[in-house]
N, C-alpha and C positions, 0 to 999 in steps of 0.2 A: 463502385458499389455492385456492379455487376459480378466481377470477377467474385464478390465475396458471395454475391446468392450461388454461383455458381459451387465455390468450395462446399456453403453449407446442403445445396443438394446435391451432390456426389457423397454426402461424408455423414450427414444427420436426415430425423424427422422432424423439423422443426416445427415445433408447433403442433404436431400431432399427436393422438393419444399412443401411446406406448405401452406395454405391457411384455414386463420378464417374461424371458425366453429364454431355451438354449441358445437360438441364433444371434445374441446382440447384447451389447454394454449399454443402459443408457446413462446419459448424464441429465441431470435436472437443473437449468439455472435457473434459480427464484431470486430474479436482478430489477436493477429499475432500467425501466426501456422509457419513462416520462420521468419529471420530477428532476431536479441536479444532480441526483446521484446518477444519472445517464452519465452525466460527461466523467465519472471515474468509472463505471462497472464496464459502459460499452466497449470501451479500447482493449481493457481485460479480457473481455468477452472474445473478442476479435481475436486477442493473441491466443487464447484457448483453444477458438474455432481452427486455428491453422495448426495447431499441436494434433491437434483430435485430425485432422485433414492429412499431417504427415505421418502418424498410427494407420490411420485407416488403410494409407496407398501404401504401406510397408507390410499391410498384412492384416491390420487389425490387433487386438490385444485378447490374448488366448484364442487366436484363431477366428475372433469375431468382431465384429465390425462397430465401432463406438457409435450413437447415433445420440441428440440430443433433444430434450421437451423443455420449453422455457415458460414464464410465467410472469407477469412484470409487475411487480412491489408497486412501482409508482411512488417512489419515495415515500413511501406510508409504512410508520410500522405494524398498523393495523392489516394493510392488505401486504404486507412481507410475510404475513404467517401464512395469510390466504395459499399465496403463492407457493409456499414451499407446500402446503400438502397438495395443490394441485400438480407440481411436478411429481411425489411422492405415488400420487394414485394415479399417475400415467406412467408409472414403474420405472422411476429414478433410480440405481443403484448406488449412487450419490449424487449429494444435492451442494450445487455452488453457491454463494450464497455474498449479497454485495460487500463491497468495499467495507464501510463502514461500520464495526460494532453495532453502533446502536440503532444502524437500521436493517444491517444484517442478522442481528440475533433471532430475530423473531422467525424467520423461516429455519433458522439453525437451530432452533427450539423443537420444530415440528418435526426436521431430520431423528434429531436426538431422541425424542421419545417412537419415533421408526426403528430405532433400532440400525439407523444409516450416519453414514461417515456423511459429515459437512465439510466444507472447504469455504474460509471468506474468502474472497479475489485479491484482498490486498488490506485488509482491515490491520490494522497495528498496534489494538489496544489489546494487553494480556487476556482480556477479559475473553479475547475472540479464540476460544479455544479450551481446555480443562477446566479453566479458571471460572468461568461464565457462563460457558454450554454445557458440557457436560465431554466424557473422555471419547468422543468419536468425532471431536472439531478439532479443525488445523485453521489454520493459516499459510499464504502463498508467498506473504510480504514478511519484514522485519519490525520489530516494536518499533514505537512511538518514542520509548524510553531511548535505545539504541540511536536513535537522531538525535535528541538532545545532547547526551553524551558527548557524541561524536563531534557534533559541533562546535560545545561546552571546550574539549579537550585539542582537536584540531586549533582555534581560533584563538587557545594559550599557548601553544604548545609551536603553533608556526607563522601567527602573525604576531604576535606579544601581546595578545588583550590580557590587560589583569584588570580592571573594573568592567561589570557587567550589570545590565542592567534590566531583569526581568519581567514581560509584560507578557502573561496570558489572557487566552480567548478561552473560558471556562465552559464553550457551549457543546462539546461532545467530548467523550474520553480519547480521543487521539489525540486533541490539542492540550488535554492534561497529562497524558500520556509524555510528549516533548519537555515539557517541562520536567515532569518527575524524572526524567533522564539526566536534565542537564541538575536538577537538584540533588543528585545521587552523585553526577560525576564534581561539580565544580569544587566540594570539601578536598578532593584529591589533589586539588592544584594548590598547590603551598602558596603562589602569590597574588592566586584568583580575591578578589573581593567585591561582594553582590553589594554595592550601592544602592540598590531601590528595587521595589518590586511592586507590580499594578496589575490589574483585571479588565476585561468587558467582557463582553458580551460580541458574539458575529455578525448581527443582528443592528448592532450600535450602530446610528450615524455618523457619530463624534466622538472622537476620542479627545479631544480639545484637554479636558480635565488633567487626562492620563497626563499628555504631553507638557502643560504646563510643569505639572512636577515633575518631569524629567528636565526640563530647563529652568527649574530652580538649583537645581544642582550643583554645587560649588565649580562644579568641572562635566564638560559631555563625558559620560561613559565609554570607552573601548567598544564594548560591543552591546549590542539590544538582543537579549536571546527571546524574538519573538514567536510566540508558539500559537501559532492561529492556520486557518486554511481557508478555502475558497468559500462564499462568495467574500467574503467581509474580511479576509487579510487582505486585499488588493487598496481596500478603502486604510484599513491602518497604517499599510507602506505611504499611501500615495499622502496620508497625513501629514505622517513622521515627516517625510521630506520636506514638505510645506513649508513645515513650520523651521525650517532651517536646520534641524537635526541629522548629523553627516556619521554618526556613527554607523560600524558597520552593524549590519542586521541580518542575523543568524535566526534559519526559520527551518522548519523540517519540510520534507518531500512533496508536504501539499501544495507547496506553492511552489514546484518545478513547473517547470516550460513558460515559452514564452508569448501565449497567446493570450493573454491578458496584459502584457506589457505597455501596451498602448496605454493605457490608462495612467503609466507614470513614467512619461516621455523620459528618455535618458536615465533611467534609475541604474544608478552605480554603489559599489560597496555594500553587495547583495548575496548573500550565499546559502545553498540550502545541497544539501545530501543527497545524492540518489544512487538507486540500482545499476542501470546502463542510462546511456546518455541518449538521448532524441537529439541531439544536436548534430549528427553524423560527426561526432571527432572522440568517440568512445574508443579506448585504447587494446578494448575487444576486438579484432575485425569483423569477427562471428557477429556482435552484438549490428555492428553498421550491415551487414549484411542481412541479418531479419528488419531490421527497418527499411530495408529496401524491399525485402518480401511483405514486409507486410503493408508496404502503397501499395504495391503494386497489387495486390490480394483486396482492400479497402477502400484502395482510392486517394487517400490520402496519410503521411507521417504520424507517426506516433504522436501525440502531445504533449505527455508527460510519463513519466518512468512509472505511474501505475497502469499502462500497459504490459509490464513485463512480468509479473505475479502471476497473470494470468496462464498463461504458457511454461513457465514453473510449476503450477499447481497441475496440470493436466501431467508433464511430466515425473513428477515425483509420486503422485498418485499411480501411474500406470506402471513405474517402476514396483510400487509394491505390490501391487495386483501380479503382474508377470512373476513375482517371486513366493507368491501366497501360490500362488496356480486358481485361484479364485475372487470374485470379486467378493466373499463372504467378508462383513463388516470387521469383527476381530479377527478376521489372521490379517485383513492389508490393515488394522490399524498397528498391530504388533511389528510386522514389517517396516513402515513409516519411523516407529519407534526406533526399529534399528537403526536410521538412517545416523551417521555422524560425516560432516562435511562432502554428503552426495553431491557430485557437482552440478550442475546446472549453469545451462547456460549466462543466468544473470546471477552467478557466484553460488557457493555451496551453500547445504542445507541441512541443520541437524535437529530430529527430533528426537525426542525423550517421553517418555510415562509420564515424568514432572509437565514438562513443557512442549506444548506443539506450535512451538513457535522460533522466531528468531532471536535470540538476548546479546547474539554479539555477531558484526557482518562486517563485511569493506565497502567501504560507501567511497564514490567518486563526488566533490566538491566541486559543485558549478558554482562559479562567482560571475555575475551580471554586470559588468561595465557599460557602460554608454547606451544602455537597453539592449546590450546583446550580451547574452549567457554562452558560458563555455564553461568546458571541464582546464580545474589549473591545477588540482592533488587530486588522490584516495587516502583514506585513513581508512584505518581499525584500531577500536579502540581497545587499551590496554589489556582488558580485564571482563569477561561476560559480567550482565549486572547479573545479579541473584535473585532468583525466584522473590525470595522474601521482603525483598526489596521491591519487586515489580508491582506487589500486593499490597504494600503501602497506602 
């Protein structure tokens, strides 16, 4: 923890008012520093903080020096908006803005009528970007849809699942998000067949119901393409299992890492998509070597691969800035635009006019055996979904 107040004062103002200048870029993150959206924005935050740290010691961007003002949402969408104009009139020239669509928009709202580029940290639902905010929002991470898919068509295509059997968590757009993926991709597989489909809530104590009807079923499913995230996927998996249900379970990127594992000792036949790996066995070495910078920087390992967006987005951002020659709102958002398969450290990145977002990526497959997660493939999947399709 040390080392990282250390980086953040060498490299920002944190916390301080700030105000445009020739001398200085700032960045604005209106993130949650309280509330659960901590344990997805902070790690991003982190990895951001060390981007912005190795800019600064190389020179800075246009000559001048990044520095950042932050504001903490508190997991509120009410105080999210608070915050983004707080960073805004502490002279943000871009404002970061959490993980999550729907508790990221609201300070992404404030950007946008600024006449300022927003960036979520890792938010996945289309909505987070053109679609929802308005055309000076991106995204750092890949859709929601994109997982589904990926999973959908991996888990036909390399372990032989042909029944599947659908169970969403309908309580924010990035868990409907995975599904509208895997509902887009499964028609493509000629011997795929959806057996059943169910809902809750994140929130639920019990899914009891759900599960019965999965075990009414003439035959267990192939696979459970479960589309839920933290707090309350941990309570479905450790259900599922209970109740004798050994199918494997297909989930998207919120439920990487393994710090919650405890709660469902030995959980095996478990697989979910990510960026790069926190496991130290990423087929990156680059990738295992920022997660050694970035203990060492923190204190502590990455947890989950929405650490890595974070540090994505400071890069591709300052790529277009150095190529605008200005941080002015439309030339780096036209820039951005250019961007087709820019690389980046945790895989390429192409933005569009239509789209500022990810609609098609290579995801590495961690499969969880004996409550230990590893990487055992990557896929990409066949075909970008379609705009028109994401808007569904």
């Amino acid at each position: 923890m040390k080392r990282l107040t250390a980086v953040l004062a060498a490299s920002t103002a944190l916390a301080a008012p700030a105000f445009a200048d020739d001398d200085r870029i700032v960045v604005g993150f209106a993130t949650a520093e309280s509330g659960f959206m901590q344990g997805y924005d902070k790690p991003a935050q982190d990895a951001a903080i060390i981007r912005i740290a190795e800019i600064n010691e190389a020179g800075g961007l246009l000559g001048k020096q990044l520095e950042v003002v932050n504001a903490d949402t508190k997991t509120d969408r009410a105080e999210g908006a608070k915050a983004g104009l707080s960073v805004i009139d502490a002279g943000a020239d871009m404002v970061v803005v959490s993980c999550d669509y729907d508790f990221g928009a609201p300070a992404a709202l404030a950007a946008e009528s600024a006449g300022l580029i927003s960036f979520f940290l890792c938010a996945e639902s289309v909505k987070a970007g053109i679609q929802g905010v308005g055309p000076n929002s991106f995204s750092a991470s890949v859709l929601a849809a994109v997982q589904g898919a990926t999973m959908a068509q991996w888990a036909y295509e390399k372990k032989g699942a042909r029944s599947f059997y659908r169970l969403e968590d309908t309580w924010t757009e990035y868990n409907k998000g995975i599904c509208d993926g895997f509902d887009w991709m499964l028609p493509k597989l000629a011997e795929a067949q959806l057996v059943g489909e169910d809902s809750f809530l994140n929130e639920d104590a019990s899914i009891a119901a759900q599960i019965t009807r999965i075990k009414a079923l003439p035959e267990e499913p192939d696979a459970i393409m479960l589309c839920t995230m933290m707090p309350g996927g941990v309570s479905a998996i450790k259900q599922l299992r209970a109740a004798g249900i050994t199918s494997m379970i297909l989930n998207g990127s919120g439920m990487d890492g393994s710090y919650w594992m405890s709660a469902v000792p030995d959980l095996s036949n478990f697989f979910v998509p990510v960026q790069g790996s926190v496991f130290g066995d990423d087929p990156n070495a680059e990738v295992n070597a920022f997660n050694a910078k970035y203990k060492e920087v923190t204190g502590g390992d990455p947890a989950t691969q929405y650490t890595y967006p974070g540090y994505v987005m400071i890069d591709v951002w300052a790529k277009a800035v150095e190529r605008a020659g200005t941080t002015e709102t439309s030339a780096v958002v036209a820039e951005l635009e250019k961007m087709v398969d820019e690389p980046t450290l945790f895989g390429p990145r192409t933005f569009t006019a239509e789209l500022h977002h990810q609609n098609k990526a290579r995801y590495l497959i961690v499969e969880t055996t004996g409550g230990k997660p590893a990487v055992v493939d990557e896929w990409t999947i066949s075909e970008p979904i379609p705009v028109a399709d994401l808007m569904k």
